[in-house]
C-alpha positions, 0 to 999 in steps of 0.5 A, a space after each residue: 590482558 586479562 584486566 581488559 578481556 573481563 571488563 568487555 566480556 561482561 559490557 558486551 554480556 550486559 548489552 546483549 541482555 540489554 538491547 537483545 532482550 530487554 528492549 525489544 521485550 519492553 517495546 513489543 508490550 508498548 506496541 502491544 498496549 498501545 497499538 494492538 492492530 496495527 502491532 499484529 499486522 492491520 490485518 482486515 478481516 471479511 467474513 470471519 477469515 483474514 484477507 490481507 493488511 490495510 498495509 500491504 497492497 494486493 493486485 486486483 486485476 477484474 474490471 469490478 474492482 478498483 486497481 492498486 499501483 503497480 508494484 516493482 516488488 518480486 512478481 508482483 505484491 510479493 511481500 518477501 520480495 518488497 523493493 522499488 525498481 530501482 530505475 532513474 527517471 531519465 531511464 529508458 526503460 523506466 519512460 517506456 514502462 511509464 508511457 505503456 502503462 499510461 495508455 493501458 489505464 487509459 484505454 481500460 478507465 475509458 479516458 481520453 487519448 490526451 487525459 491526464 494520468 495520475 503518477 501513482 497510477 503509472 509508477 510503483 512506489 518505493 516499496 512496492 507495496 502500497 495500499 493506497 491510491 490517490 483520490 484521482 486515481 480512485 475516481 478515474 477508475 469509477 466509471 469502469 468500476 460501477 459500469 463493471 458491477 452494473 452500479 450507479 457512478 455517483 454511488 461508486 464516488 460515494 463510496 470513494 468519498 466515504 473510504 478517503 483518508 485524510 493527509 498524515 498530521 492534515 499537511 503531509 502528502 494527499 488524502 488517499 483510498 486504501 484500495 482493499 478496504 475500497 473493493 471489500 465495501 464494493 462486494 458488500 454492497 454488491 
């Protein structure tokens, strides 16, 4: 027994150290060389202070500023809480919760009973958590924005246009808003 015990102990001692220590160690300087930003967080700053992650989406509720997509995650753009709501599309309530926020975004951007909604406005993503909106979402909500801050629209769809990401790898996806770096130009702008 002893034969077979020694030999375990030390493979099982040797890929502590191995996949314990020394890769996490060797990956975190990796990251840290090569992806300074994005390795301590994407941490945006303004005015000096930290106020939140081009990552992590946050809940802007005034009319002055551009609206995230709802979020399943805790109360609300809970970090320690991120998940989906789990419901499946033929869920009742996942339809009524859909349909309620459809006329509320409605009826807050100013859009035509019969208007057409953009899904990542009604719908929170997978996290729960995403900072981004879709393009159609943002310019759906200029209008309220700039009437809101006393702007010009087409200087509010400028800045839209001017914040847009473009697709991951130029196919994946659509091009995207990142809704806190979108509101931060908004307050410096005005």
């Amino acid at each position: 027994m002893r034969r077979q015990l020694l030999p375990a102990l030390r493979m099982t001692i040797a890929l502590i150290v191995l996949l314990g220590l020394a890769y996490p160690i060797a990956m975190t300087g990796v990251a840290q060389a090569l992806f300074r930003s994005r390795a301590d967080g994407s941490f945006v700053r303004s005015g000096g202070a930290v106020v939140g992650s081009e990552l992590i989406g946050q809940g802007f509720t005034q009319p002055k500023y551009f609206h995230p997509r709802p979020s399943a995650a805790g109360n609300g753009y809970d970090a320690t809480a991120s998940s989906a709501s789990n419901l499946g599309p033929s869920n009742p309530q996942l339809l009524s919760s859909v349909a309620d926020r459809a006329r509320a975004y409605r009826s807050e951007n100013g859009l035509a009973a019969s208007a057409a909604v953009p899904v990542d406005a009604v719908t929170a993503s997978g996290s729960g958590l995403d900072p981004d909106i879709s393009v159609a979402n943002a310019d759906d909500q200029a209008a309220r924005v700039a009437r809101a801050r006393g702007l010009d629209p087409p200087a509010v769809t400028a800045l839209i246009r001017s914040h847009t990401k473009s697709r991951p790898l130029g196919i994946l996806g659509e091009k995207t808003v990142n809704v806190l770096e979108l509101n931060l130009a908004l307050d410096s702008t005005h």
